[in-house]
C-alpha atoms as an extended CHARMM CRD file, in Angstrom:
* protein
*
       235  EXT
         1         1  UNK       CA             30.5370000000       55.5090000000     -184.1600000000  PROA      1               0.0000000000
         2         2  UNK       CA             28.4750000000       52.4250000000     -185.7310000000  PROA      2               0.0000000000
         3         3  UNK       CA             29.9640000000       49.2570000000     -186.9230000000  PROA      3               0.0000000000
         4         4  UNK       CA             27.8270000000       47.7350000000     -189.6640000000  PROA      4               0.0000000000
         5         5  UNK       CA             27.8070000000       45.6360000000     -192.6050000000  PROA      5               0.0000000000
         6         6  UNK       CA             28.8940000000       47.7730000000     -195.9870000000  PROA      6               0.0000000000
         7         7  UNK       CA             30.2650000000       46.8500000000     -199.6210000000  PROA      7               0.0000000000
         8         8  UNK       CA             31.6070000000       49.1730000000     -201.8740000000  PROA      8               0.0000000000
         9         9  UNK       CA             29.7470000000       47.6240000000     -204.9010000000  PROA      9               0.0000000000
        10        10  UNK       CA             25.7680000000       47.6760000000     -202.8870000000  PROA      10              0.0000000000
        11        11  UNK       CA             23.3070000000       47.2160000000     -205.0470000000  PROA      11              0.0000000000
        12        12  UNK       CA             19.7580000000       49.6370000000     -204.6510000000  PROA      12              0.0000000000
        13        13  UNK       CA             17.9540000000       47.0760000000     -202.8720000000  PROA      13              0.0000000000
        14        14  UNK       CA             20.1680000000       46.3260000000     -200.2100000000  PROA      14              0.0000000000
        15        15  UNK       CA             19.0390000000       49.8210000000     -198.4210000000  PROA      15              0.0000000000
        16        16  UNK       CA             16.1030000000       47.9850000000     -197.4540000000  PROA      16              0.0000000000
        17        17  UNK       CA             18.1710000000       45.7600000000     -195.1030000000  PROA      17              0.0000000000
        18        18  UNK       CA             21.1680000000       46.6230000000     -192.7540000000  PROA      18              0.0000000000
        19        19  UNK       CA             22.7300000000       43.8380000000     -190.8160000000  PROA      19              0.0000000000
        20        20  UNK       CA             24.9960000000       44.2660000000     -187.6700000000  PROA      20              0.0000000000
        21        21  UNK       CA             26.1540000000       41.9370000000     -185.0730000000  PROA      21              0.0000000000
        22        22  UNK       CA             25.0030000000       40.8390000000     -181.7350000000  PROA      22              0.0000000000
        23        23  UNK       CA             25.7660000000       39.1780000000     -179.1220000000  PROA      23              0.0000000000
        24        24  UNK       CA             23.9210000000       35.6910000000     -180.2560000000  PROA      24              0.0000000000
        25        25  UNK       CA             24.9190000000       36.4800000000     -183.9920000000  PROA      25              0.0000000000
        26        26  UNK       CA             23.5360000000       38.5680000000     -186.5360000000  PROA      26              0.0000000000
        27        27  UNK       CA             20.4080000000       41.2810000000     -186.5950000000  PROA      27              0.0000000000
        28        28  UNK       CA             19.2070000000       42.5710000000     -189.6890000000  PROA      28              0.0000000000
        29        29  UNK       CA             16.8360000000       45.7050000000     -189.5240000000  PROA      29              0.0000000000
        30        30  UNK       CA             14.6840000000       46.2470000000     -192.6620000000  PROA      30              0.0000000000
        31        31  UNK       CA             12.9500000000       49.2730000000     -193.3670000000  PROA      31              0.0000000000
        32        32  UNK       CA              9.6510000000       50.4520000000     -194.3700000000  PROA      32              0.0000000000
        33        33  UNK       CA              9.5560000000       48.3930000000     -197.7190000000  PROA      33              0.0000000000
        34        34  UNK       CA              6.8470000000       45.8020000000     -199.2770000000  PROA      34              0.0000000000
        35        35  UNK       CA              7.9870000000       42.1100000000     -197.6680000000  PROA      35              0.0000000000
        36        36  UNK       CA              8.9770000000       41.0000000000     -200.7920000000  PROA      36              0.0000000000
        37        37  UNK       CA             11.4350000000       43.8630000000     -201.8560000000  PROA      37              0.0000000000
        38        38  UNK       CA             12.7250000000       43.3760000000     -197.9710000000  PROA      38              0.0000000000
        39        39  UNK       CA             12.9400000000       39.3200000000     -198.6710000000  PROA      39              0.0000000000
        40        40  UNK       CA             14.6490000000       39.6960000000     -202.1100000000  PROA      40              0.0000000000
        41        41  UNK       CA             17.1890000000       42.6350000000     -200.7120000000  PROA      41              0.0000000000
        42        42  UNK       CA             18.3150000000       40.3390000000     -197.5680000000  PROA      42              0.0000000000
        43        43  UNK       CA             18.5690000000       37.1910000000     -199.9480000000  PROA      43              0.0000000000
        44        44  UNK       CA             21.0500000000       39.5520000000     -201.9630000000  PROA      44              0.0000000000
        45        45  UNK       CA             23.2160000000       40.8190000000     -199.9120000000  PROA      45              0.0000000000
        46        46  UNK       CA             23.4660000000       36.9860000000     -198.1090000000  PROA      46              0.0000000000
        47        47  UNK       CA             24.3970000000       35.7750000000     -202.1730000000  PROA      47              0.0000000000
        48        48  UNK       CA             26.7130000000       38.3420000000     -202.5410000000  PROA      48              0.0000000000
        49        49  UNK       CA             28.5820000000       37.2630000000     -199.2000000000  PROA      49              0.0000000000
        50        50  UNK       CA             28.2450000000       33.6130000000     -198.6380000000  PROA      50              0.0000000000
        51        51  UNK       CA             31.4060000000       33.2770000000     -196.6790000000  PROA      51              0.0000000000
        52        52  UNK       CA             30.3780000000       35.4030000000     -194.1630000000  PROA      52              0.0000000000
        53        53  UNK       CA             27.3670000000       34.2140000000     -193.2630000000  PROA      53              0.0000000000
        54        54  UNK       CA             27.9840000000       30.3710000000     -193.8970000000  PROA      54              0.0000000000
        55        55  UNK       CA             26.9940000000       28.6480000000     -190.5060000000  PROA      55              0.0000000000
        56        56  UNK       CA             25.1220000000       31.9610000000     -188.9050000000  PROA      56              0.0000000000
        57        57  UNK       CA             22.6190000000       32.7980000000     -186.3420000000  PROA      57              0.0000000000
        58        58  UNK       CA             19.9130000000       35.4310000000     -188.0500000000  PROA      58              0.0000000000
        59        59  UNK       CA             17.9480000000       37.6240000000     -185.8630000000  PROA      59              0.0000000000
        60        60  UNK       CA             15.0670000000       40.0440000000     -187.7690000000  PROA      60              0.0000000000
        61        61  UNK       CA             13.8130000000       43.0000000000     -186.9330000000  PROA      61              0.0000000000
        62        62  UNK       CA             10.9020000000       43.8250000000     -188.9510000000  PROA      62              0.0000000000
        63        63  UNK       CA              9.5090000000       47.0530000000     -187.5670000000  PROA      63              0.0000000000
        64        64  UNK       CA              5.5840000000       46.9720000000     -188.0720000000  PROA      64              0.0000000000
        65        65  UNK       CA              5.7220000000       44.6090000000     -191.1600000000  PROA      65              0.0000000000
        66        66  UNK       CA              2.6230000000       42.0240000000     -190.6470000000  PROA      66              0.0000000000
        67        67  UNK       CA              3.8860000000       38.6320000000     -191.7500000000  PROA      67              0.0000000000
        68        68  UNK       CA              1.8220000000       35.5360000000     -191.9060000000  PROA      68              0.0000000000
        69        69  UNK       CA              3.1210000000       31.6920000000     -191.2730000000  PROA      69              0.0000000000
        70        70  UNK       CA              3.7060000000       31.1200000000     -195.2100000000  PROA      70              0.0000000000
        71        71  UNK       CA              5.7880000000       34.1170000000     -195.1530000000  PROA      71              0.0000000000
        72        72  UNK       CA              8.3280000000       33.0290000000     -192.5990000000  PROA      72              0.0000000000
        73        73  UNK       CA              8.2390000000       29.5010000000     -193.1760000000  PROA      73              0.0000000000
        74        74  UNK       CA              9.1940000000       30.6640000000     -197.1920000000  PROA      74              0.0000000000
        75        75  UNK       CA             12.0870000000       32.5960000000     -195.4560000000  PROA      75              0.0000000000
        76        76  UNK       CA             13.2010000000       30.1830000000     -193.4300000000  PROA      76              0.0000000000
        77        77  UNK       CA             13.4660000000       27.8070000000     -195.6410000000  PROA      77              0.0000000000
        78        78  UNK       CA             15.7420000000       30.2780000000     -198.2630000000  PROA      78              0.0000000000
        79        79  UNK       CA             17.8830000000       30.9680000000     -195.3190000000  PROA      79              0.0000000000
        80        80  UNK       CA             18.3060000000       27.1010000000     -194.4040000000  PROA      80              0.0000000000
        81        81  UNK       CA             19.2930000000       26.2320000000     -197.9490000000  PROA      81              0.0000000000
        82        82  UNK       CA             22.0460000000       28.9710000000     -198.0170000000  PROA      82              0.0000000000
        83        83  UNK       CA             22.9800000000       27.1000000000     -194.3930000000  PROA      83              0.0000000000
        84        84  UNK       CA             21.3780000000       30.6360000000     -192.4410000000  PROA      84              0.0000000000
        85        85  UNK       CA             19.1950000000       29.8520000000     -189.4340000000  PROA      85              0.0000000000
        86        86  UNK       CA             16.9270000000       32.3040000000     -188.3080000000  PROA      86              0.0000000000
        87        87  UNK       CA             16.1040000000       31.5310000000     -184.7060000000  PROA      87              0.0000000000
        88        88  UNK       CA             14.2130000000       35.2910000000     -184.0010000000  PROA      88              0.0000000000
        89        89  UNK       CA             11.7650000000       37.8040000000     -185.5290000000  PROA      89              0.0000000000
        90        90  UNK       CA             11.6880000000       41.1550000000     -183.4810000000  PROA      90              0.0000000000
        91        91  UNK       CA              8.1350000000       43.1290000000     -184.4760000000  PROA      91              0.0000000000
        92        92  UNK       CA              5.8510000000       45.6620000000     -183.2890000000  PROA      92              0.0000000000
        93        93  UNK       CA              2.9540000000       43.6010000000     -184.8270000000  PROA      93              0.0000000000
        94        94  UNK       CA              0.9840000000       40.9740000000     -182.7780000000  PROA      94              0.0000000000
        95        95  UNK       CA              0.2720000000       39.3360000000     -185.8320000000  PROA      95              0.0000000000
        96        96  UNK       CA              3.9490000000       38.8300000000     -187.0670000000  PROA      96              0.0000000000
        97        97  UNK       CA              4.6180000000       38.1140000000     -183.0280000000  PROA      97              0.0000000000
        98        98  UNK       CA              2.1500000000       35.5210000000     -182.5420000000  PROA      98              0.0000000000
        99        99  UNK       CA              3.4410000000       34.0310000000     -185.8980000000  PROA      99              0.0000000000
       100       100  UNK       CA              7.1350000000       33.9780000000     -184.5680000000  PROA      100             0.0000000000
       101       101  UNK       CA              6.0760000000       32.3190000000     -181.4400000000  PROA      101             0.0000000000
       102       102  UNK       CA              3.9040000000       29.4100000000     -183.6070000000  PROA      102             0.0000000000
       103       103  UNK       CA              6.9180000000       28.4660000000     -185.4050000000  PROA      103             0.0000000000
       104       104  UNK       CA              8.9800000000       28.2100000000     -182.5660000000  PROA      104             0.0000000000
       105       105  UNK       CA             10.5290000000       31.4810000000     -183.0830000000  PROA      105             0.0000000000
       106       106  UNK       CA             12.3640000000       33.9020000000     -180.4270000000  PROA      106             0.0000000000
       107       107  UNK       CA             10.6460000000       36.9180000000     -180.1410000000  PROA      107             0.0000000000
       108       108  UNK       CA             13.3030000000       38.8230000000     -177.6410000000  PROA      108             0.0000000000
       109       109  UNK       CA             16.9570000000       39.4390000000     -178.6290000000  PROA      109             0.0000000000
       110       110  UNK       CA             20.0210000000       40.3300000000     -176.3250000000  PROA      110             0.0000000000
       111       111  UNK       CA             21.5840000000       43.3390000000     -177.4000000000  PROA      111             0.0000000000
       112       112  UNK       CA             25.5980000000       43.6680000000     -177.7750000000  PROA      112             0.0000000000
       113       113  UNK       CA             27.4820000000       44.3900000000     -173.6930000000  PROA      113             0.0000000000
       114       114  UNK       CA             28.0950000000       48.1660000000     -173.7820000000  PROA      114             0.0000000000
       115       115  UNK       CA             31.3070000000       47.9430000000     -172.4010000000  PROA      115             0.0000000000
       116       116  UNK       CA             32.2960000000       45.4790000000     -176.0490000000  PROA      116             0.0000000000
       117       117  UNK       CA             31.0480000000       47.7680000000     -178.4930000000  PROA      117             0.0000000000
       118       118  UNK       CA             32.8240000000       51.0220000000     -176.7000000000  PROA      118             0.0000000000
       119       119  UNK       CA             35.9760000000       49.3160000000     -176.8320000000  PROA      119             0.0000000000
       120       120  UNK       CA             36.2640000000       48.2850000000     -179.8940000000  PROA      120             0.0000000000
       121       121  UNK       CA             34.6880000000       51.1340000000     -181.4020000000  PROA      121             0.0000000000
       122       122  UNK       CA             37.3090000000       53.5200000000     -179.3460000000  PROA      122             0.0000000000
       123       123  UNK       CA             40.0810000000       51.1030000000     -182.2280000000  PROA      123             0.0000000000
       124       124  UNK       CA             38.8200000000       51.6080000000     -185.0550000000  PROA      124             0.0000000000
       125       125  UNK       CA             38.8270000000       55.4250000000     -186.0930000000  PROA      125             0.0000000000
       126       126  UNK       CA             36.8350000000       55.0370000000     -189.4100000000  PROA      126             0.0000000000
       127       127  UNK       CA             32.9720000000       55.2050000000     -189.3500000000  PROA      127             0.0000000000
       128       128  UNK       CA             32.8110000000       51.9960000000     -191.0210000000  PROA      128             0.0000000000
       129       129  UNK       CA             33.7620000000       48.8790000000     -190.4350000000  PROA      129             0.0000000000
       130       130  UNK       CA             32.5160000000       44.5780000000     -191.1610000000  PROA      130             0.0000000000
       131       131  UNK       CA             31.7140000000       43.3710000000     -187.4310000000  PROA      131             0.0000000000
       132       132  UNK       CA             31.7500000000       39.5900000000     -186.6920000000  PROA      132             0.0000000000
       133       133  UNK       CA             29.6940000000       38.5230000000     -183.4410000000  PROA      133             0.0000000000
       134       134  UNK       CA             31.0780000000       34.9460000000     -183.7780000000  PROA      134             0.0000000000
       135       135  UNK       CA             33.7730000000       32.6730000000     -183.6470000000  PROA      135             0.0000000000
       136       136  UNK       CA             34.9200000000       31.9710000000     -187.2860000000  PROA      136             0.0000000000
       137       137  UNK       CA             35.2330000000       28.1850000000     -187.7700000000  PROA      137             0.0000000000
       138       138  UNK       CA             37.8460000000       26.3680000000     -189.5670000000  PROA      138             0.0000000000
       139       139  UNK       CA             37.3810000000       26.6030000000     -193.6360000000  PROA      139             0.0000000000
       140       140  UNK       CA             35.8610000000       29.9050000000     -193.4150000000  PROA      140             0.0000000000
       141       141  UNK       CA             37.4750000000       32.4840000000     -195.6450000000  PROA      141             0.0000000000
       142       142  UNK       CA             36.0580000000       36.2910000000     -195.3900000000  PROA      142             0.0000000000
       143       143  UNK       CA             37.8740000000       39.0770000000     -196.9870000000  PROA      143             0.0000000000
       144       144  UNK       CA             36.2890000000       42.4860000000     -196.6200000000  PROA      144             0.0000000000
       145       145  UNK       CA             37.5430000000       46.0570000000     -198.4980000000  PROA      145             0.0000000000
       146       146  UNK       CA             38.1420000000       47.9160000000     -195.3380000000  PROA      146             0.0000000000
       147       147  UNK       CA             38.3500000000       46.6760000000     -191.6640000000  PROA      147             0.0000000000
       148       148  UNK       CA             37.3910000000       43.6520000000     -190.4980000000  PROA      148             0.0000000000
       149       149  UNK       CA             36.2700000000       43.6690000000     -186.2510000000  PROA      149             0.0000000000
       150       150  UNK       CA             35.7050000000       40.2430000000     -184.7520000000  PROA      150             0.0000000000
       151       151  UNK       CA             33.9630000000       39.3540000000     -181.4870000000  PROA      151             0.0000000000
       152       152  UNK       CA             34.9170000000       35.8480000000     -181.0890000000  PROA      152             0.0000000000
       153       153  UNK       CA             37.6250000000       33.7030000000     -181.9860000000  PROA      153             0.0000000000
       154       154  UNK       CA             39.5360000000       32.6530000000     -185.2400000000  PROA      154             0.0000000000
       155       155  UNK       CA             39.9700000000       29.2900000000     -185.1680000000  PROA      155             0.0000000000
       156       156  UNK       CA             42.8850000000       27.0820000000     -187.3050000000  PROA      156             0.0000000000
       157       157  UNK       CA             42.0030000000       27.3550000000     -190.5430000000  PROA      157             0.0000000000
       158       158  UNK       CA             40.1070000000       30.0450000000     -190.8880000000  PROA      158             0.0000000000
       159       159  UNK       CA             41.4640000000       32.5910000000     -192.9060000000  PROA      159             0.0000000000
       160       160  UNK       CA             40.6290000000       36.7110000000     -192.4430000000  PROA      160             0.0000000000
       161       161  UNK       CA             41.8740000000       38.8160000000     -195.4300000000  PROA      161             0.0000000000
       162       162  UNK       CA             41.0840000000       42.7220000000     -194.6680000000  PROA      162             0.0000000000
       163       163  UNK       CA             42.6590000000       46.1510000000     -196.9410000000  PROA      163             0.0000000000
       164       164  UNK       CA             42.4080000000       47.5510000000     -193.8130000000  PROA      164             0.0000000000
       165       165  UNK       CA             42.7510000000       46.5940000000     -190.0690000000  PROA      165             0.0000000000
       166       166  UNK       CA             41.8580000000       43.6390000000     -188.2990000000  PROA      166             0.0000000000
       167       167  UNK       CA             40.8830000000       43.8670000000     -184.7330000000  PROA      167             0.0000000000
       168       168  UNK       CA             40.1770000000       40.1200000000     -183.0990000000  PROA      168             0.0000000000
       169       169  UNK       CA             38.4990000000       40.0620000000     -179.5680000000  PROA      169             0.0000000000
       170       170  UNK       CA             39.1630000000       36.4010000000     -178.9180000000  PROA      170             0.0000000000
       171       171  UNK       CA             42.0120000000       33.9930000000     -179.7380000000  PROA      171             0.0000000000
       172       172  UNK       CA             43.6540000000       34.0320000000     -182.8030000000  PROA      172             0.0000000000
       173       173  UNK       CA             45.0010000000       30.4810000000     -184.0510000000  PROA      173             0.0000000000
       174       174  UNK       CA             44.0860000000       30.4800000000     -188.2120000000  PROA      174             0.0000000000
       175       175  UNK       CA             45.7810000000       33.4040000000     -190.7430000000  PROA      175             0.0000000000
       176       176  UNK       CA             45.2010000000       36.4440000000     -191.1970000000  PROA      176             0.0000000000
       177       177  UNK       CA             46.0490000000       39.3290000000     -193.3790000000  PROA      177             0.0000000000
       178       178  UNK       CA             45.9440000000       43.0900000000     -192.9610000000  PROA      178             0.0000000000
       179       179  UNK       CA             46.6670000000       45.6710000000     -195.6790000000  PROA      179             0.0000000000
       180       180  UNK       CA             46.4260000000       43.3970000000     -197.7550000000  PROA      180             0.0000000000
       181       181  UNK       CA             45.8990000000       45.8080000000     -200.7460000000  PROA      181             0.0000000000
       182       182  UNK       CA             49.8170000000       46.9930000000     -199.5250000000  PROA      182             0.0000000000
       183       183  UNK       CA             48.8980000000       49.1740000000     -197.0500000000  PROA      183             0.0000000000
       184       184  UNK       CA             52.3800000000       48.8820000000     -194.8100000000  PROA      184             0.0000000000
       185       185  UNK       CA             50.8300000000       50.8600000000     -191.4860000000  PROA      185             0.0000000000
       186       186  UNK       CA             47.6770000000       48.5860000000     -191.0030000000  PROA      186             0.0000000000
       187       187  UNK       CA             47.8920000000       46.1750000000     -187.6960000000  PROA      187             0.0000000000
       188       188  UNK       CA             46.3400000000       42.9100000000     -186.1420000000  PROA      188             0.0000000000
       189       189  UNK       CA             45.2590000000       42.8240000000     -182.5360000000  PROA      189             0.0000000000
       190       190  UNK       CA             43.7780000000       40.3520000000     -180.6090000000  PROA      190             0.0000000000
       191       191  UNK       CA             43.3830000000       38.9120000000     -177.1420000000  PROA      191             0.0000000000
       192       192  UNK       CA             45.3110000000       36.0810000000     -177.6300000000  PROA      192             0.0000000000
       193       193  UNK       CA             47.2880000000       36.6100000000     -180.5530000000  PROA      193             0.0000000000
       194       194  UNK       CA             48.9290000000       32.9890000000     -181.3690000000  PROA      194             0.0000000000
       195       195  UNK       CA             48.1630000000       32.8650000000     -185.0440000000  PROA      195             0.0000000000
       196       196  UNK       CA             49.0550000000       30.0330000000     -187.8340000000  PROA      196             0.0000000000
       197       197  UNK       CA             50.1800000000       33.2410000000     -190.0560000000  PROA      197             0.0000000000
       198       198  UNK       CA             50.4000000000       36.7170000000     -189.6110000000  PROA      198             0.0000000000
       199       199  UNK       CA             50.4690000000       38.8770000000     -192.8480000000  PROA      199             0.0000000000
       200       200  UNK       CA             50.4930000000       42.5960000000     -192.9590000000  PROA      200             0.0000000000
       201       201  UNK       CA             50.8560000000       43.8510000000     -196.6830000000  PROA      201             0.0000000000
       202       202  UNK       CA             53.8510000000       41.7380000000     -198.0760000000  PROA      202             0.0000000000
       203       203  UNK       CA             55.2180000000       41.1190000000     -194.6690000000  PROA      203             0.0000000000
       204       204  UNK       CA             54.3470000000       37.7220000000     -193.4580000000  PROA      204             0.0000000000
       205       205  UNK       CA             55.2960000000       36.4110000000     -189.6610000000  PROA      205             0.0000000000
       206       206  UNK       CA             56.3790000000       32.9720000000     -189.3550000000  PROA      206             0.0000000000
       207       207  UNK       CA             53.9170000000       31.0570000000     -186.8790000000  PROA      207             0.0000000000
       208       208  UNK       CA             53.3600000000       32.0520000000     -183.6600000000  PROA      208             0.0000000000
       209       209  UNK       CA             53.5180000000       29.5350000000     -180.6600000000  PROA      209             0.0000000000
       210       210  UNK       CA             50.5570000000       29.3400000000     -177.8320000000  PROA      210             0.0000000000
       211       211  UNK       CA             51.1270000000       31.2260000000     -175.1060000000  PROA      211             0.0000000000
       212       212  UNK       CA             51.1100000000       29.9260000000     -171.7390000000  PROA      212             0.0000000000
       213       213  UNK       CA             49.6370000000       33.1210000000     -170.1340000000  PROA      213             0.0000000000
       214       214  UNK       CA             47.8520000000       35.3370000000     -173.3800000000  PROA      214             0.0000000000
       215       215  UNK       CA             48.2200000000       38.6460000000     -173.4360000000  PROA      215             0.0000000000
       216       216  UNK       CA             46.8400000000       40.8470000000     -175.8500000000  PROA      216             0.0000000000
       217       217  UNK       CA             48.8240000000       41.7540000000     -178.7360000000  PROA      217             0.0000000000
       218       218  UNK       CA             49.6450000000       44.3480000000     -181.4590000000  PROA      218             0.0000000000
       219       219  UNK       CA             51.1720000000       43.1720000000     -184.8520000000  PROA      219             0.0000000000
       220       220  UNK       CA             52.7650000000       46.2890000000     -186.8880000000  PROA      220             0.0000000000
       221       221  UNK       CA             55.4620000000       46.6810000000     -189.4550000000  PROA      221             0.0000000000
       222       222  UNK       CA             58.2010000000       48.5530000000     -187.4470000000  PROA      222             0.0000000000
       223       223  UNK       CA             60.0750000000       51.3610000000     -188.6640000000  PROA      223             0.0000000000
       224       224  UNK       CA             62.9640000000       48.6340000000     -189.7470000000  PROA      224             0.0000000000
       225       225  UNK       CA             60.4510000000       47.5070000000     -192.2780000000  PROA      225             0.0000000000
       226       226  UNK       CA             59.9810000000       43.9890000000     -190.1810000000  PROA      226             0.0000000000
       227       227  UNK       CA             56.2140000000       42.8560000000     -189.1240000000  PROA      227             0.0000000000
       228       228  UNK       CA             56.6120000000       42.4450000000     -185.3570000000  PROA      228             0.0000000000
       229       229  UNK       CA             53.8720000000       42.2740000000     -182.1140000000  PROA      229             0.0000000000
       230       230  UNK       CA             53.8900000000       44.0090000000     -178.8630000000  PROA      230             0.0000000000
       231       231  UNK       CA             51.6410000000       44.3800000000     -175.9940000000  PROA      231             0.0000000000
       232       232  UNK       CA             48.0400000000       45.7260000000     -176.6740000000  PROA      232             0.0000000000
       233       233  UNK       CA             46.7650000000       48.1840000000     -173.8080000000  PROA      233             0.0000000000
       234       234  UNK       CA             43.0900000000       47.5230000000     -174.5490000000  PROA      234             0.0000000000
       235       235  UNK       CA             42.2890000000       49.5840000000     -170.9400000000  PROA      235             0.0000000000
């Protein structure tokens, strides 16, 4: 199973770009397009999400597009004012390659640990799902209409609203809210589970202390209607 970036409401032109995490932040993958239909279609789908990329690390992977210095440095700067930084450009053209490298560009990206993306894709049972390589920073609100998988931690303050589940493989300290559409048998998990607040469709947790010795958790609504968190066999 794959875990990428979706919306239910994607507009035609967003096709031309699919975005996914790694492990230094995000990779978008653009397919055999003209540049500017590519450039207009990643610009879109960053509008349509600001939240969610606010603050992030943007890999490309432009296949054998040929791109010249004006090209990049008019991306680059689009990306900057929507506070985006792309710090690589992945190509099979010496052209583009050579241009990366002039502006300073990575041309090599690490790809996401095995081991990571078969464990989390082992909890979520859906073929879909949003997938956050990054901590998510205090302020940052991202609400998503299905799961929600992070790879990193939610700091205090952040807030993660998801319809569906919302797997966390970090520390949990800001809110966040599963089912939140009312779906009763959605859960939370993390690593380190010590969250501000806890919500699972109406049921809301009061907050949860730091533990001296994490463990990872599982927050459910139990069969007594009550939202309550038990251990988490991640093995």
């Amino acid at each position: 199973m794959e875990l990428v970036l979706v919306n239910d409401f994607m507009e035609p032109t967003t096709s031309l770009v699919q975005i996914k995490g790694i492990r230094d932040g995000l990779l978008a993958t653009f397919s055999d397009a003209p540049w500017e239909d590519q450039r207009a279609a990643l610009l879109t789908q960053i509008d349509e999400r600001p939240s969610f990329f606010q603050g992030a690390r943007l890999a490309m992977d432009v296949g054998p597009q040929i791109l010249k210095v004006n090209d990049l440095v008019d991306l680059r700067d689009h990306l900057s004012e929507r506070n985006v930084v792309l710090w690589a450009v992945v190509s099979e053209s010496p052209t583009t390659e050579q241009t990366s490298q002039l502006l300073g560009l990575a041309t090599r990206i690490s790809k996401p640990r095995p081991e990571e993306q078969r464990q989390i894709a082992d909890t979520i049972t859906d073929d879909t799902a949003l997938f956050i390589n990054k901590t998510v920073r205090s302020g940052t609100r991202i609400e998503f209409p299905g799961h929600i998988v992070i790879v990193g931690d939610v700091n205090p303050g952040a807030e993660i609203v998801a319809e569906g589940n919302v797997i966390v493989w970090g520390r949990v300290r800001g809110m966040i809210h599963a089912g939140a559409k009312g779906d009763r048998s959605a859960f939370i998990c993390a690593l380190d589970l010590s969250a501000n607040q806890l919500r699972i469709a109406d049921e809301v947790s009061a907050s949860l202390k730091p533990q001296k010795e994490p463990q990872p958790e599982i927050a459910s609504i139990n069969s007594e209607g009550h939202l309550q968190a038990e251990l988490w066999q991640t093995g």
